[in-house]
C-alpha positions as CSV (number, residue, x, y, z in Angstrom):
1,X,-39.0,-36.2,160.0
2,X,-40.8,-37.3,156.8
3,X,-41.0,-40.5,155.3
4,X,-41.3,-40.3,151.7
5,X,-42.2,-43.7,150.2
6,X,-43.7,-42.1,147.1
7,X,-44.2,-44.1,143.6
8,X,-42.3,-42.4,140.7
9,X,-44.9,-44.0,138.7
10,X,-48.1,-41.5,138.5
11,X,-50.7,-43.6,136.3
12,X,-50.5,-47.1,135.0
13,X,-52.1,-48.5,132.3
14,X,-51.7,-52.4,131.8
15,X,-47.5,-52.1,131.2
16,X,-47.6,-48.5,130.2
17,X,-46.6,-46.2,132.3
18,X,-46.9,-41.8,133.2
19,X,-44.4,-41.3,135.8
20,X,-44.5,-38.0,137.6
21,X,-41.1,-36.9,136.3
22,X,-42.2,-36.8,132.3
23,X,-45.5,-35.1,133.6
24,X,-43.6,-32.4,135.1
25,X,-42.0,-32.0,131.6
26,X,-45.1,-32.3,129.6
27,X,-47.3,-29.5,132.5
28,X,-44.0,-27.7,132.4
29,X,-43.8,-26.6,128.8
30,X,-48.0,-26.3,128.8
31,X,-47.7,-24.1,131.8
32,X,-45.0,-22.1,130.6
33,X,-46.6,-21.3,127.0
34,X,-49.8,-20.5,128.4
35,X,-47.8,-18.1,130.5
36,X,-46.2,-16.5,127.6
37,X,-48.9,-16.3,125.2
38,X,-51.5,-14.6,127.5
39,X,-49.2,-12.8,130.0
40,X,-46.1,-11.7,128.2
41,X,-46.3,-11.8,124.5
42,X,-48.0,-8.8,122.8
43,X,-47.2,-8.9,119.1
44,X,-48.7,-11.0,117.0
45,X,-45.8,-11.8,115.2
46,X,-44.1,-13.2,118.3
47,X,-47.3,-15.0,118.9
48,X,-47.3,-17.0,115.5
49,X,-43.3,-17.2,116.0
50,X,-43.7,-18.5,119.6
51,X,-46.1,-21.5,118.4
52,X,-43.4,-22.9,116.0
53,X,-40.6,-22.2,118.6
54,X,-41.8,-24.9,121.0
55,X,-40.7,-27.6,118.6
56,X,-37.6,-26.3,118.8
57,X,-37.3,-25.8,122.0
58,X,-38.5,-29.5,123.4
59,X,-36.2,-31.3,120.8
60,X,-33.3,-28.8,122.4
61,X,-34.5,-29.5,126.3
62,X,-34.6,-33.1,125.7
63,X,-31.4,-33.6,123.1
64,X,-29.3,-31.3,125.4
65,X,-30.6,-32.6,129.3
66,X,-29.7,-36.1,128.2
67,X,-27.0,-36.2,126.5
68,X,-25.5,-33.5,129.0
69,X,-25.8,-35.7,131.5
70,X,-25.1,-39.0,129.7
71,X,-21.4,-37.4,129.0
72,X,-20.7,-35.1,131.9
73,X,-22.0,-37.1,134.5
74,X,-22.5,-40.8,134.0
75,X,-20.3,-41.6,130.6
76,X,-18.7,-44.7,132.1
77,X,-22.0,-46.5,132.5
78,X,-23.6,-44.9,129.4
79,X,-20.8,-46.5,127.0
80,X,-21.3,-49.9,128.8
81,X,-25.4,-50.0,128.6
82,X,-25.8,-48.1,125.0
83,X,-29.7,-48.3,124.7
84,X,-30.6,-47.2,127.8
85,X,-29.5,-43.5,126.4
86,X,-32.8,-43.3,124.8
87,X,-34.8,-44.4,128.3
88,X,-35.4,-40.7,129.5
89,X,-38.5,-41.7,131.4
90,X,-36.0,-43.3,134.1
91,X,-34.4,-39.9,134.6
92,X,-30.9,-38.4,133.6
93,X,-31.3,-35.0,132.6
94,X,-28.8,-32.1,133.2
95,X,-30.2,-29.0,133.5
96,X,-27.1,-27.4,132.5
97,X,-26.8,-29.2,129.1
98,X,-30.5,-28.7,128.7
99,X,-29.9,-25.2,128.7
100,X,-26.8,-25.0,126.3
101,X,-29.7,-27.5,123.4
102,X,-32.2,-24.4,124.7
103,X,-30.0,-22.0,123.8
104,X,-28.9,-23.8,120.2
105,X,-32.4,-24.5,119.6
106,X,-33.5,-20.8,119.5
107,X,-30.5,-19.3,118.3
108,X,-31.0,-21.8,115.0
109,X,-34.6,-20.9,115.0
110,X,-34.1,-17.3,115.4
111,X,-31.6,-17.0,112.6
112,X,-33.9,-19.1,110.8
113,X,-37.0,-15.9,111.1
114,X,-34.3,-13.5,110.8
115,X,-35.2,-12.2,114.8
116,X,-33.2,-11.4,118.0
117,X,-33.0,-14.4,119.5
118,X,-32.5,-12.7,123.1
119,X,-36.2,-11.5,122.9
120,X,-37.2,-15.6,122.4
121,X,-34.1,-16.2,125.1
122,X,-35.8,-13.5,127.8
123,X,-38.9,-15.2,127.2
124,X,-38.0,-18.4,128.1
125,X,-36.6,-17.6,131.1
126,X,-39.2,-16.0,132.3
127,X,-41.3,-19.5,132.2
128,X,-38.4,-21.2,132.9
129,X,-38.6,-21.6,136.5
130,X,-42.1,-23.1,136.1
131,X,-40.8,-26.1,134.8
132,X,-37.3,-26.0,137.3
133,X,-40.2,-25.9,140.0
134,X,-42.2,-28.8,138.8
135,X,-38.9,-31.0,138.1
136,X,-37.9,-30.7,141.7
137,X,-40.9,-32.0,143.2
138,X,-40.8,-34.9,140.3
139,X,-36.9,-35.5,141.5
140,X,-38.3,-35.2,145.4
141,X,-40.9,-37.9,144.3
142,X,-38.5,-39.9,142.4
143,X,-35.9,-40.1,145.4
144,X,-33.4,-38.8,143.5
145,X,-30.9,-35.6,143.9
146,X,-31.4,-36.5,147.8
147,X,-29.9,-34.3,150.6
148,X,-27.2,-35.0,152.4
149,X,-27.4,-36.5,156.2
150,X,-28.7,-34.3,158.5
151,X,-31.3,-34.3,162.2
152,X,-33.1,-31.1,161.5
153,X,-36.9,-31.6,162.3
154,X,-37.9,-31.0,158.6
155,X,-35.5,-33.5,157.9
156,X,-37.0,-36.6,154.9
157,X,-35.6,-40.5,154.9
158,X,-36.3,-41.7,151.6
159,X,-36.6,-45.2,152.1
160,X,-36.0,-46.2,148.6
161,X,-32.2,-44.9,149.4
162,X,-31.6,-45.9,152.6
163,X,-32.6,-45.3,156.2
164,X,-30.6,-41.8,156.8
165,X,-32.8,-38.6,157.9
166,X,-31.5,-36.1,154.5
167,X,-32.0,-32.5,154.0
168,X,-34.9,-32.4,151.1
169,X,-32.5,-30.5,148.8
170,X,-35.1,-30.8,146.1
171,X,-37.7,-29.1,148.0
172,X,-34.9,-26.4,148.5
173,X,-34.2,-25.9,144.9
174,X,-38.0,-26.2,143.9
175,X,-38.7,-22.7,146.3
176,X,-35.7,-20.6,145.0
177,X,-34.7,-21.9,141.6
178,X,-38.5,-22.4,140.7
179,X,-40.8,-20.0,142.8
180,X,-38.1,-17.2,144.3
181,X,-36.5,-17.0,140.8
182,X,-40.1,-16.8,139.0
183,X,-41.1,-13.9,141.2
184,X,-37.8,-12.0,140.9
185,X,-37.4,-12.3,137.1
186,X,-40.9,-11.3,136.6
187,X,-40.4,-8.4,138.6
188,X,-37.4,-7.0,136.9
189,X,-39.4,-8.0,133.2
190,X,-41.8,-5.0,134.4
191,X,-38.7,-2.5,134.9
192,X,-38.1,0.2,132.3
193,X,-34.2,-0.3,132.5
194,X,-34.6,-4.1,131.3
195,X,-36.3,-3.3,128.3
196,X,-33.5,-4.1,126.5
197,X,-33.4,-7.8,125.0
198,X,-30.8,-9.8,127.0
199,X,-31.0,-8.6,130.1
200,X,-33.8,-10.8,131.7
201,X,-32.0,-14.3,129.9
202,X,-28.6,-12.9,131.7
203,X,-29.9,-12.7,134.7
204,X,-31.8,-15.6,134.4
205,X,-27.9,-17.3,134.2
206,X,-27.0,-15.4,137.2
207,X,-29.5,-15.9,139.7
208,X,-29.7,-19.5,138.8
209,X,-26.3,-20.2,139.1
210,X,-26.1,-18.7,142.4
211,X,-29.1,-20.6,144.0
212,X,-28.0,-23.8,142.8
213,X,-24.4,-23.4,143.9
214,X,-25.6,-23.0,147.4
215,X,-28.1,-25.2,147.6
216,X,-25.6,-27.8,146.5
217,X,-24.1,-27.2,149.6
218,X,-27.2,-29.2,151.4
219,X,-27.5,-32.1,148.2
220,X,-25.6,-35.7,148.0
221,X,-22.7,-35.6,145.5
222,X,-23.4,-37.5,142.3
223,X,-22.3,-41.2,143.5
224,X,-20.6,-41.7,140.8
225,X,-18.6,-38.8,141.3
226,X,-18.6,-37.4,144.0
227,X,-17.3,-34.1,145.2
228,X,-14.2,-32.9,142.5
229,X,-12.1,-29.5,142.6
230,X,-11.7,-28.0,146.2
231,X,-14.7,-29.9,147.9
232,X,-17.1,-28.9,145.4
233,X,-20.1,-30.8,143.2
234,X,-20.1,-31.2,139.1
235,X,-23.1,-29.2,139.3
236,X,-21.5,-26.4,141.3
237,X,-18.5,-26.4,138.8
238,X,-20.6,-26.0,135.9
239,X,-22.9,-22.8,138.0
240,X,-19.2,-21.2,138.4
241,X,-19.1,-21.3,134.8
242,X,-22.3,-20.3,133.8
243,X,-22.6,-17.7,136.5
244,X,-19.6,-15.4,135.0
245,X,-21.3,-16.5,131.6
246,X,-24.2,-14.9,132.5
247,X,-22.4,-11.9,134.3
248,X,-20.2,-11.4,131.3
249,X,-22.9,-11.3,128.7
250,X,-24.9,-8.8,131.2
251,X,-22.7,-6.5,131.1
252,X,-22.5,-6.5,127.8
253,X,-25.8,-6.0,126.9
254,X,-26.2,-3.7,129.4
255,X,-23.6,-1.5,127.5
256,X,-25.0,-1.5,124.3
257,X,-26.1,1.4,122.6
């Protein structure tokens, strides 16, 4: 069993504070961009284009995450203690809802520079993952998103919860909705049959949805929550969702002429 007694704040500076979690925002999006610009992007039209898209696409991560998980998951509390909306750097971002500001973010930009906006759509999920991986750890480090009870030998008490062994469902969803995903999407990128702009973003929906359904299997309900319809987590309703989304708009884009 591990004990993780970890600080959520990385570097202090008289009363400011870098905690790990915005870090793993901030190397995230760095990571991810470098990985575009020098590994996947090879006109240099999409290379200017990219540059002016990350603006976008942080005011869309950050707008979306939090208020997604200011209204679908914690409203009650958010109505009674107003300001605190604005204190991201304590955590409260649903990945879900920052995906749907992602997805308005580029399609505004897109329409903006008159451009697909599935090629900007693949290309994000390609890097995607990156930052999924590096939010997990942050949320392992934080004690939050904890694992349900369990005596496996791998098994993590985190003593800023309580004293029960858990499951480290973060480290779970860090190896397959960061690294497994990372590896598969990449792979399929290279295929001659997913050429087509779309396909990579669809599957990103897909595959996503269906690791974190299951992993949710092994995480704590939302305490404020619980578990809702038929046993099952917010965040495994909403993967339903997107999952037949993403299935739906694969096959259609797989059809095209």
């Amino acid at each position: 069993m591990f004990i993780n007694n970890f600080d959520p704040v990385a570097f202090q500076f008289f009363s400011f504070e870098i905690r790990w979690y915005s870090l793993a925002y901030v190397f995230g999006l760095i990571f991810g961009w470098i990985y575009c610009k020098k590994k996947l992007i090879k006109e240099q039209k999409l290379l200017n284009l990219f540059d002016d898209l990350i603006t976008y696409l942080i005011l869309g991560i950050i707008l979306g995450g939090r208020l997604g998980y200011v209204i679908f998951y914690n409203l009650e509390y958010y109505l009674i203690n107003f300001s605190e909306i604005l204190m991201i750097w304590k955590g409260g971002m649903s990945f879900h809802g920052g995906v749907i500001g992602v997805i308005f973010a580029t399609l505004i930009f897109s329409k903006k520079h008159k451009i697909d906006p599935y090629i900007f759509l693949d290309l994000i999920a390609l890097v995607a993952p990156i930052g999924i991986f590096l939010g997990r750890i942050a949320n392992f480090i934080n004690s939050e998103l904890y694992g349900r009870e369990t005596d496996i030998i791998w098994s993590v008490k985190f003593v800023a919860i309580d004293n029960i062994s858990r499951h480290p469902s973060q480290i779970y969803e860090a190896i397959f909705e960061g690294l497994v995903l990372f590896f598969i999407l990449n792979h399929f990128a290279k295929k001659d049959n997913f050429i087509k702009p779309g396909l990579i973003s669809c599957l990103f929906l897909i595959l996503y949805s269906l690791f974190r359904f299951l992993l949710e299997f092994f995480r704590a309900p939302d305490a404020q929550l619980g578990y809702l319809f038929f046993q099952l987590t917010l965040g495994q309703l909403f993967s339903i969702v997107f999952f037949f989304l993403g299935l739906f708009l694969y096959l259609v884009k797989r059809n095209e002429n």
